[in-house]
Every structure is written in C-alpha cells, then in structure tokens.
ROGURO-868135 format. One record per atom (N, C-alpha, C, O, CB): x, y, z. Coordinates in steps of 0.1 Angstrom, whole numbers, padded with zeros to 4 digits, always signed. Glycine has a CB too. Example, Ala and Ser with C-alpha at 12.3 -4.5 7.8 and 13.67 -1.06 7.14 Angstrom:
+0132-0057+0078
+0123-0045+0078
+0132-0033+0078
+0142-0033+0085
+0113-0045+0090
+0128-0022+0071
+0137-0011+0071
+0129+0000+0079
+0134+0011+0080
+0141-0006+0057
//
This chain:
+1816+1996+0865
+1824+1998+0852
+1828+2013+0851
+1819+2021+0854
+1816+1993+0840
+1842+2017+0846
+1844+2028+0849
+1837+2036+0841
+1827+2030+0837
+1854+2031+0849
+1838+2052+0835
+1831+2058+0825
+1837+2056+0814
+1849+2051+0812
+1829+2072+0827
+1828+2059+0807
+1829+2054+0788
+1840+2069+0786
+1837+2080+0789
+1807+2056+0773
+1850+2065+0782
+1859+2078+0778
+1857+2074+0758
+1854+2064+0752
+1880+2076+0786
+1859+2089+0751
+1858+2080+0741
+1873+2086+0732
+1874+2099+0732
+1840+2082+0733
+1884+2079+0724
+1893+2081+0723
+1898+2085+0708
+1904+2075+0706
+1898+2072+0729
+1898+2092+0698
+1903+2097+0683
+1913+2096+0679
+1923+2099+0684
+1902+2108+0681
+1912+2091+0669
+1925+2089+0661
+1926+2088+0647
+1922+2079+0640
+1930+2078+0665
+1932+2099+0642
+1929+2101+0635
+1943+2102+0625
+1953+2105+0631
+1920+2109+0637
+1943+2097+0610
+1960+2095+0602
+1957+2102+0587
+1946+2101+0582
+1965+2073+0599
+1967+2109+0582
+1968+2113+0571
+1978+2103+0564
+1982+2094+0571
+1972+2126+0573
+1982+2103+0554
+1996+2097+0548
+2004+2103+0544
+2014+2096+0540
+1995+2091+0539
+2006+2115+0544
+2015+2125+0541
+2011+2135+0549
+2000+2134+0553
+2017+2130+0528
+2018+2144+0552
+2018+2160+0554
+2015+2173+0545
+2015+2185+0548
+2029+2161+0556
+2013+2166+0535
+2004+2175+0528
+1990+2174+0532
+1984+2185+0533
+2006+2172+0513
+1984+2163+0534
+1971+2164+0534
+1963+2170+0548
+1957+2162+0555
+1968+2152+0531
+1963+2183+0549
+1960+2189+0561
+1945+2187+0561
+1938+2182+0570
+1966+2204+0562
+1941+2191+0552
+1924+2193+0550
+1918+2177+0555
+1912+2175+0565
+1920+2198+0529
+1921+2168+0544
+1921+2153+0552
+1918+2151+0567
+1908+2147+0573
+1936+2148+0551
+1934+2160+0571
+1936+2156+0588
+1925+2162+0588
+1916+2156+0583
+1949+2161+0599
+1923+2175+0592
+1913+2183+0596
+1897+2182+0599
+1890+2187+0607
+1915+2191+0588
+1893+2170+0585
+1882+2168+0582
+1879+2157+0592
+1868+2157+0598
+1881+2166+0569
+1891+2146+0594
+1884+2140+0604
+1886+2144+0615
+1877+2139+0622
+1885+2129+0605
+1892+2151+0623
+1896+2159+0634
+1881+2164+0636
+1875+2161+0646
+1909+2171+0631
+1874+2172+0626
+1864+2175+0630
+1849+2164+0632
+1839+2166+0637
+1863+2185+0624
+1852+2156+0627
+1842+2145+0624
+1843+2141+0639
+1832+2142+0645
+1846+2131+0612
+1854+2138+0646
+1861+2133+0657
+1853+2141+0670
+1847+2136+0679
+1879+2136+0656
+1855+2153+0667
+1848+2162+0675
+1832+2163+0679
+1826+2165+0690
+1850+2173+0669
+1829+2161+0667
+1816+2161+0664
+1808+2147+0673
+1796+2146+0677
+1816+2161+0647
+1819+2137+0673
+1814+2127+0680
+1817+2126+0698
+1813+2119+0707
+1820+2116+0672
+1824+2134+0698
+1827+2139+0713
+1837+2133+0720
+1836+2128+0731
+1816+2139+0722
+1850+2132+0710
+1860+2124+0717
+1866+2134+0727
+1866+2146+0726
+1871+2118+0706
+1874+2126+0738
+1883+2130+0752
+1901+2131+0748
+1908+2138+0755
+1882+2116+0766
+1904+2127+0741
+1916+2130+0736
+1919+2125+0725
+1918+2113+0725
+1925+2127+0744
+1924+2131+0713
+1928+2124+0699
+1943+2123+0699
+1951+2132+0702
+1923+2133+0685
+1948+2108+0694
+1957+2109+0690
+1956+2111+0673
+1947+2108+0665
+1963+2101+0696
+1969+2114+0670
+1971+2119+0654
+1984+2121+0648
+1992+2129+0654
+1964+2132+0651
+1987+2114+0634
+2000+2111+0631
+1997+2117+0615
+1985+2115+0610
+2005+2093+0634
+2008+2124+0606
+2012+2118+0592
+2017+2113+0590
+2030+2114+0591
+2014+2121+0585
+2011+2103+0586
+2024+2093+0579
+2020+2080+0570
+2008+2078+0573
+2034+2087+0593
+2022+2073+0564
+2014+2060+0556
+2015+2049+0563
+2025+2046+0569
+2020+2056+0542
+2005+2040+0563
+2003+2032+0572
+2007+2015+0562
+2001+2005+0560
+1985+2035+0580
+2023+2021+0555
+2025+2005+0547
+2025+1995+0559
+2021+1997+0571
+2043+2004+0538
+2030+1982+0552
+2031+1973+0558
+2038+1972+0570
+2034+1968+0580
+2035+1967+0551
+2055+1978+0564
+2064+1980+0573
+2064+1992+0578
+2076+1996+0581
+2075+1977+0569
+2054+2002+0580
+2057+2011+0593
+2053+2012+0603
+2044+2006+0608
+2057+2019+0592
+2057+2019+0606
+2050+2023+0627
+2047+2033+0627
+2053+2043+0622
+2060+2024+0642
+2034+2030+0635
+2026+2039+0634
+2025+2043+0653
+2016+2038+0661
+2012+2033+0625
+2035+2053+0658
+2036+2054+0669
+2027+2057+0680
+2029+2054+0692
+2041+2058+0668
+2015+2066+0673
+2004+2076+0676
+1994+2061+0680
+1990+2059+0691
+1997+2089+0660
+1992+2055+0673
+1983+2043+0669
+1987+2037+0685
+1980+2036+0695
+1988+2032+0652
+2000+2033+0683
+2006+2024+0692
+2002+2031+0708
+1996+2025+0717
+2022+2022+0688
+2007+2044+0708
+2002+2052+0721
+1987+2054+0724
+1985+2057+0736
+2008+2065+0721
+1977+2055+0716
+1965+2053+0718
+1963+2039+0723
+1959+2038+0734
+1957+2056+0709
+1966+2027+0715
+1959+2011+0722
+1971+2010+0735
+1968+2001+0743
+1962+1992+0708
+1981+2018+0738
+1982+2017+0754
+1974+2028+0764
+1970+2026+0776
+1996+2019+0758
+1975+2037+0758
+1964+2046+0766
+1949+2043+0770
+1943+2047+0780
+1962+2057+0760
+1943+2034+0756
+1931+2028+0762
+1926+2021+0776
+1935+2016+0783
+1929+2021+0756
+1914+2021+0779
+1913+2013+0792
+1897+2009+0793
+1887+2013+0786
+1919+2023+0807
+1896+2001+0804
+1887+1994+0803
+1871+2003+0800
+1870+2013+0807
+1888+1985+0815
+1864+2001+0793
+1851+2010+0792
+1851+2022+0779
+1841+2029+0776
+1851+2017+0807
+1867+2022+0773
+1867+2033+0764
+1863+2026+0751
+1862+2015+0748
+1880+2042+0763
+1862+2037+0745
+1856+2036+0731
+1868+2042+0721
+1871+2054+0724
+1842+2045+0730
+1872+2036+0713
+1884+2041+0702
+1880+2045+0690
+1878+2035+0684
+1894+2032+0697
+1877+2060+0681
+1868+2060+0676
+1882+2065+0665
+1893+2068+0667
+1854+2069+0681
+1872+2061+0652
+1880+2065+0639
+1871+2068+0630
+1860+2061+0631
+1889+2054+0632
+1871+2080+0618
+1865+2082+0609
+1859+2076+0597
+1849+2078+0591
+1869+2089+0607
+1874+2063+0594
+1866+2056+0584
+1882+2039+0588
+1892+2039+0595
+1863+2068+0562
+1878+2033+0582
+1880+2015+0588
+1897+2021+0579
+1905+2021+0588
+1866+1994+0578
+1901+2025+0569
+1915+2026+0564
+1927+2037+0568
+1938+2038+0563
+1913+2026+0551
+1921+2046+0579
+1927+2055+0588
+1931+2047+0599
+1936+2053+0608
+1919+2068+0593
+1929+2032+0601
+1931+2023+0614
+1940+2014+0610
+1950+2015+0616
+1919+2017+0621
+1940+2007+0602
+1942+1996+0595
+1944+1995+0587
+1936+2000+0579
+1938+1990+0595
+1956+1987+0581
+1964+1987+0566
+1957+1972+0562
+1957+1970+0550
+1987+1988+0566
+1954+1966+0565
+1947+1948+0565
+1940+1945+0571
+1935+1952+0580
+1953+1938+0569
+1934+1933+0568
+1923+1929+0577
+1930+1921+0587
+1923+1920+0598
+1911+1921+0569
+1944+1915+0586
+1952+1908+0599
+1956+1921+0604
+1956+1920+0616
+1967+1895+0595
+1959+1932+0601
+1960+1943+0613
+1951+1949+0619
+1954+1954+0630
+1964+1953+0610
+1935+1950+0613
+1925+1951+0618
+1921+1940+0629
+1916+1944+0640
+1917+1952+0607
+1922+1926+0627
+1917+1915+0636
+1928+1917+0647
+1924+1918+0658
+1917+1898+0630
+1946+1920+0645
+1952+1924+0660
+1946+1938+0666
+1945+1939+0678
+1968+1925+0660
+1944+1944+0660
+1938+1958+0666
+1924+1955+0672
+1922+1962+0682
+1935+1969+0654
+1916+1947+0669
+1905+1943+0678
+1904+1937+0688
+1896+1938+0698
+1899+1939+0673
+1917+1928+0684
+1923+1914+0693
+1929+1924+0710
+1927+1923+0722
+1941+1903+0681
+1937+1932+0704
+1941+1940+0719
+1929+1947+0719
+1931+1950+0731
+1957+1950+0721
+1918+1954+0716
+1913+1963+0717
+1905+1953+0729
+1904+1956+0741
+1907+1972+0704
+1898+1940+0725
+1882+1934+0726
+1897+1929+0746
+1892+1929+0757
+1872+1914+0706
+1911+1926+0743
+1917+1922+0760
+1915+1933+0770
+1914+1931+0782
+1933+1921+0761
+1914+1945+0762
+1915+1957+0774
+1899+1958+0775
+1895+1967+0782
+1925+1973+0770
+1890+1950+0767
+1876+1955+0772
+1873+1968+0767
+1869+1975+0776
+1876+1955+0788
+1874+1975+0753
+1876+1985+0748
+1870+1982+0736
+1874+1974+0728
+1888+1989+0748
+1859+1992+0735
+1850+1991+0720
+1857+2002+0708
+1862+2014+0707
+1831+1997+0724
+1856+1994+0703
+1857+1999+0683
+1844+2012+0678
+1832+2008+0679
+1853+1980+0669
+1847+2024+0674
+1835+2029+0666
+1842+2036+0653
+1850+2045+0652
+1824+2040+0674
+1835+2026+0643
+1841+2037+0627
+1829+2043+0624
+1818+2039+0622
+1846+2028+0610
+1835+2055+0625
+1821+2063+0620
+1816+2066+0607
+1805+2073+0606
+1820+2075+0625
+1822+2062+0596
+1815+2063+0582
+1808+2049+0579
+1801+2045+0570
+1827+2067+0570
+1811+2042+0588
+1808+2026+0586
+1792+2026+0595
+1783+2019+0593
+1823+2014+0593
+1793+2035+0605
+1781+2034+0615
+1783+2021+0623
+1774+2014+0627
+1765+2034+0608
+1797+2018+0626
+1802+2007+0634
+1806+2004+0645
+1819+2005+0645
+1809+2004+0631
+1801+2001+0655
+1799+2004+0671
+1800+1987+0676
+1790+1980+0675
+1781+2013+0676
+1812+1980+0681
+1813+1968+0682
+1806+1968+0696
+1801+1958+0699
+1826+1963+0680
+1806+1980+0705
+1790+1978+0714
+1781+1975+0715
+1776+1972+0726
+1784+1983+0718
+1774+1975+0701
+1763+1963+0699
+1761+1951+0694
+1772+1949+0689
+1756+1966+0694
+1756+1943+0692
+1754+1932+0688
+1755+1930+0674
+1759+1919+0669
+1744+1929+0692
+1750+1942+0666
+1752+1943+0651
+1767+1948+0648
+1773+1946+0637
+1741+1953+0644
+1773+1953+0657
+1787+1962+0651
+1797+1944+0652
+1801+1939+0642
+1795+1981+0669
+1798+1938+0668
+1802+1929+0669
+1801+1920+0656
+1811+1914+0653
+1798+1926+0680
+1790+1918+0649
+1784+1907+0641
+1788+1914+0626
+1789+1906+0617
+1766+1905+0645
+1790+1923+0624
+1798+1929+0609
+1813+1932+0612
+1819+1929+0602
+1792+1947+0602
+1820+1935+0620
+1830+1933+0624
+1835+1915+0623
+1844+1909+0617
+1829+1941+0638
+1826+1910+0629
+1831+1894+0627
+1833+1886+0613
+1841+1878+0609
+1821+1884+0634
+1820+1895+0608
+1816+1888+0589
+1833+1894+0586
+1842+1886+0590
+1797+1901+0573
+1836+1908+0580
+1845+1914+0579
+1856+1905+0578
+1860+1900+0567
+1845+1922+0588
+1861+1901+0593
+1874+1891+0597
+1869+1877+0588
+1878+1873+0580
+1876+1887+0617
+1858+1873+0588
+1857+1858+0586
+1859+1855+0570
+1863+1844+0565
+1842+1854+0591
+1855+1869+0563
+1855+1870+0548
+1871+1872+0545
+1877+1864+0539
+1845+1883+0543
+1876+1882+0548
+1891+1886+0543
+1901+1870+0550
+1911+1866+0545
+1898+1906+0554
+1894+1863+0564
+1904+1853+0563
+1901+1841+0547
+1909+1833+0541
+1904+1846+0579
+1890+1842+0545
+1886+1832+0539
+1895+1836+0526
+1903+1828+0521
+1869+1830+0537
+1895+1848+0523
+1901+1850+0512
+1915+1848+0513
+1922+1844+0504
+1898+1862+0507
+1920+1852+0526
+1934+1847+0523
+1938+1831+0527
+1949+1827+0530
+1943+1857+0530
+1929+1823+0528
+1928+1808+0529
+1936+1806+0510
+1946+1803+0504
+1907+1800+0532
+1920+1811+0506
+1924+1808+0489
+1931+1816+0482
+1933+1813+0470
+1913+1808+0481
+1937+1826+0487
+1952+1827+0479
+1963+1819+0482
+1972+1818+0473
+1958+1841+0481
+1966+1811+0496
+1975+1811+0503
+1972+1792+0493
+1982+1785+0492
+1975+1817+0522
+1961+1789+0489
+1959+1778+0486
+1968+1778+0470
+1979+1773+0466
+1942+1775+0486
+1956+1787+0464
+1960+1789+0450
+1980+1794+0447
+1986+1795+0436
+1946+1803+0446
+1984+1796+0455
+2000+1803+0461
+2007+1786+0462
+2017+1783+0455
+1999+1815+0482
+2003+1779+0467
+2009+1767+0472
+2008+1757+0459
+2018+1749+0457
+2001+1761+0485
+1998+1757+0449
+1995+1750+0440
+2006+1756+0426
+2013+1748+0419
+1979+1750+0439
+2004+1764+0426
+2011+1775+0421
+2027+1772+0420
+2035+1770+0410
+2008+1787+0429
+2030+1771+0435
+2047+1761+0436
+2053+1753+0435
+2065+1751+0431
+2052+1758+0442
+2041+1745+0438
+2043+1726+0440
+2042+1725+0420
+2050+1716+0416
+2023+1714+0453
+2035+1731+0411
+2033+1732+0396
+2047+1729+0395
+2054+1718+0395
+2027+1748+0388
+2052+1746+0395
+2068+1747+0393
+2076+1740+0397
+2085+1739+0388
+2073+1756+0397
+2080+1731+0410
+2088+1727+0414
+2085+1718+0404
+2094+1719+0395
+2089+1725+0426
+2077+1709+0402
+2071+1698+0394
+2077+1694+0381
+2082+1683+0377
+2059+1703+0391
+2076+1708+0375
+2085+1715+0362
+2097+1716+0364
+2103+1718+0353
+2081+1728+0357
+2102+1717+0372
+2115+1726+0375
+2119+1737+0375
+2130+1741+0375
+2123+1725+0368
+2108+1745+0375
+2109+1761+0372
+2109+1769+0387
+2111+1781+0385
+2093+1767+0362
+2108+1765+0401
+2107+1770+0412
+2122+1775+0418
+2127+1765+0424
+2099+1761+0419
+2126+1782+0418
+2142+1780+0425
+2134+1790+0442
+2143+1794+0450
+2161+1791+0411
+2128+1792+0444
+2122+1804+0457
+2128+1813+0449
+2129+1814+0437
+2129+1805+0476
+2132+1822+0464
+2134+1835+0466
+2148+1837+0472
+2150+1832+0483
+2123+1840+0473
+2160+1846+0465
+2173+1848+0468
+2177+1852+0481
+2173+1863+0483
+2177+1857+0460
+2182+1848+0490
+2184+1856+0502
+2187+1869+0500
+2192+1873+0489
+2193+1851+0510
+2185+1878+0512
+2189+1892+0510
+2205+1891+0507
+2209+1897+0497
+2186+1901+0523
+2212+1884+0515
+2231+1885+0511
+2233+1880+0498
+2244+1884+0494
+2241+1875+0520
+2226+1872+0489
+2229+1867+0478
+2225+1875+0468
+2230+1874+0457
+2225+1856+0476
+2213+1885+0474
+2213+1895+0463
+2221+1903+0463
+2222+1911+0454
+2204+1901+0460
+2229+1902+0475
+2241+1912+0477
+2252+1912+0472
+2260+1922+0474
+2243+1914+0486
+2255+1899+0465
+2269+1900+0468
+2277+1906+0459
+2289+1909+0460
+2275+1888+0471
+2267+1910+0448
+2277+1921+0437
+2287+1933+0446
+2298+1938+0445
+2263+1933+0424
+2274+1936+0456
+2275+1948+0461
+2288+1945+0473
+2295+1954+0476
+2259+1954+0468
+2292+1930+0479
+2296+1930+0489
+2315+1929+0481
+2324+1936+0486
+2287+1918+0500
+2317+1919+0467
+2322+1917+0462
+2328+1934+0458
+2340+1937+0457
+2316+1908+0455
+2322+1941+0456
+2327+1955+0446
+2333+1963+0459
+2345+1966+0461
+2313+1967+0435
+2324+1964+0467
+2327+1968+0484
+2342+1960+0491
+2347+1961+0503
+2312+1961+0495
+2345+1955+0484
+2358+1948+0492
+2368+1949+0482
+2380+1952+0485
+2357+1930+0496
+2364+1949+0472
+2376+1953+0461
+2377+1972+0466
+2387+1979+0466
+2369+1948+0439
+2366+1976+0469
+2375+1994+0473
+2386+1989+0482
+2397+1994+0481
+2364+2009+0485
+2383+1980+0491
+2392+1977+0501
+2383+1977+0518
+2389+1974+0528
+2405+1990+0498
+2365+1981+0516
+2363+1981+0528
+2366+1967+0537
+2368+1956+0532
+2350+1986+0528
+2366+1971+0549
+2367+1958+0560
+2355+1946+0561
+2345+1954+0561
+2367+1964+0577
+2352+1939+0561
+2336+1930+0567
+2328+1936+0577
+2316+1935+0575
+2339+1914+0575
+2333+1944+0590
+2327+1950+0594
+2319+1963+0589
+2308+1967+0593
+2332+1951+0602
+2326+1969+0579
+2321+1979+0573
+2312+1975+0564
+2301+1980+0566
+2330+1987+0568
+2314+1967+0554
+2307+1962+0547
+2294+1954+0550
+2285+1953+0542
+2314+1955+0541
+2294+1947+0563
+2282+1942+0569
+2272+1957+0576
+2260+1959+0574
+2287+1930+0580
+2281+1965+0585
+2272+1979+0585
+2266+1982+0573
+2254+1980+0571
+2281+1992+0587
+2274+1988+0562
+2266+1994+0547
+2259+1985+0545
+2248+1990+0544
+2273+1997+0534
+2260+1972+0542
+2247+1966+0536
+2237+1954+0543
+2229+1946+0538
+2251+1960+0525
+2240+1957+0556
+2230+1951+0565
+2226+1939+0562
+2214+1936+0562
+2219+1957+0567
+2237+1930+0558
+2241+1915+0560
+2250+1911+0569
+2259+1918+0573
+2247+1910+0549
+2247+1896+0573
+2256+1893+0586
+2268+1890+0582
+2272+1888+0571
+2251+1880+0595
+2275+1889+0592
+2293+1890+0588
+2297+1873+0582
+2306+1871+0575
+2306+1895+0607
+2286+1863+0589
+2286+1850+0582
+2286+1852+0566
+2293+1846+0558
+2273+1841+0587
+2279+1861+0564
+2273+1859+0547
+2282+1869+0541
+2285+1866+0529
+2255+1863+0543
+2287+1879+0546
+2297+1882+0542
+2312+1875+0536
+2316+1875+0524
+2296+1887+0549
+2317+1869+0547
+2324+1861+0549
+2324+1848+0532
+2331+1846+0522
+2318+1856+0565
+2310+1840+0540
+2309+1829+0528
+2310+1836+0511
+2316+1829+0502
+2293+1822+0531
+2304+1847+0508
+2299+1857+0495
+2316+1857+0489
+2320+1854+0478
+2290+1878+0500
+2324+1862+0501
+2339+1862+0498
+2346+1849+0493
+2353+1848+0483
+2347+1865+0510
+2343+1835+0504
+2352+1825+0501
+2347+1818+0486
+2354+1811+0479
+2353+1814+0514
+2330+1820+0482
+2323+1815+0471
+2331+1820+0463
+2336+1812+0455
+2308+1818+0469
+2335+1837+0461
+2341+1843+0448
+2355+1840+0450
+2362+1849+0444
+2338+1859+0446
+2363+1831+0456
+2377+1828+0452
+2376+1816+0450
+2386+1810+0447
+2387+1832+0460
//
C-alpha cells in the first residue's frame, strides 16, 4: 500500500474572513498535512467549489483528506455521503478534526455511518410529510405546483419584444428556450 499522504482543505465563505482561513490553515499544519488545498467562497447549494473538486482528484489511494471541522467540507449530508462515496472509491480516508473523526477506524467509519443513516432518515420524513402535504391540496384544489421558469417570465419576455428585441436576443437575456419564447408570444395574441 502506498504511503499515507495526508491532504488539507480548508474554505472560508467570503474573503473577508482571513483569520477563519488562517485558523484552520494552522490547525491543518498542526496535523501535518502534504499539500492544502483552499478556496473563498460559500459552499451554497448551487456552487462550485473548484479547490474541493481539485483535491477529490488529486487524492489517491492510501491518503487521508483532512478538514478542520464537517461544514468547511460539506453543505449537506447528501454532499457529505457523495464526498465519502468518491472518497471511500479511491480508497481514501476522511479526518475532521474538531469532530476527532478518522474513518480509519472502526469508530470514525461507525459515526460517519450513524451521521448518513440519521440525516437520511430525516429526509425520508420530510420528503413523506412534503407528499402528504400535496396530495391534501390537490384534494382541496389548492395545489397548482410550481410555475416554470418561462412562465414566470413572460412579463419580461412580452415587454422585451414590445422594445422590439429579436427571440434570439430575448432567449440570450433571459435564459429561456426559444420554444417558450415563441409559445409566451403566440399565448399573448
């Protein structure tokens, strides 16, 4: 087995927070990582996190991916279970170090698993309580979903064509397809 490399990574959410970075930078050190990667930036739903992304390819078999605390890694517990999911293919251990969490042992593996098993359970019973919730409304009549993005658009696509822009232009600016464009038009005549 090759040598244990051990790998840092460490996230701020802004650029203001230097001291933050810094603090785990040194925590990082302190644990004797071989190369850190490190990003500002917020780890919403929808972003990329590039640094992140170039560490789980730089990893390799026998390393260790160390983080200062479980919400500098992971925005979720389904981003946490893919992050383990490629980490546990490449044969590559997890250590959070405010957690004292080392999926190299038998206990890290076994709180790491509770962890996943608990946050899925919980989203069993939202996703339950979410469905009952709909089927109510439809029931009632009160459910209509959720508007497509072009339908919430079409004030915008409607006022956009009265300046006189083209459908191509108008599907550029508002990043609807030229279909829904199109239909938004023949609906309003």
């Amino acid at each position: 087995m090759p040598a244990q490399v051990l790998i840092g990574y460490a996230r701020t959410s802004t650029t203001h927070q230097n001291a933050g970075l810094e603090a785990q930078l040194r925590d990082l050190q302190v644990a004797g990582f071989t190369k850190v990667f490190r990003e500002d930036l917020s780890a919403t739903t929808d972003s990329k996190r590039p640094e992140l992304e170039r560490a789980l390819e730089f990893v390799r078999e026998g390393d260790v991916l160390v983080v200062t605390k479980l919400d500098r890694l992971a925005r979720s517990v389904a981003d946490l279970v893919a992050i383990t999911g490629s980490l546990r293919e490449k044969a590559v251990e997890l250590r959070i170090l405010n957690m004292n969490l080392d999926t190299s042992t038998p206990t890290g593996k076994l709180m790491l698993n509770l962890l996943g098993s608990i946050a899925e359970f919980e989203r069993e019973l939202m996703l339950e309580c979410q469905r009952g919730g709909i089927a109510k409304a439809k029931a009632e009549g009160d459910y209509k979903g959720r508007a497509s993005t072009a339908k919430r658009k079409a004030d915008e696509v409607l006022r956009l064509r009265g300046e006189g822009k083209t459908v191509p232009q108008i599907v550029a600016q508002l990043g609807v397809s030229r279909a829904s464009v199109f239909r938004i038009l023949k609906e309003a005549t």
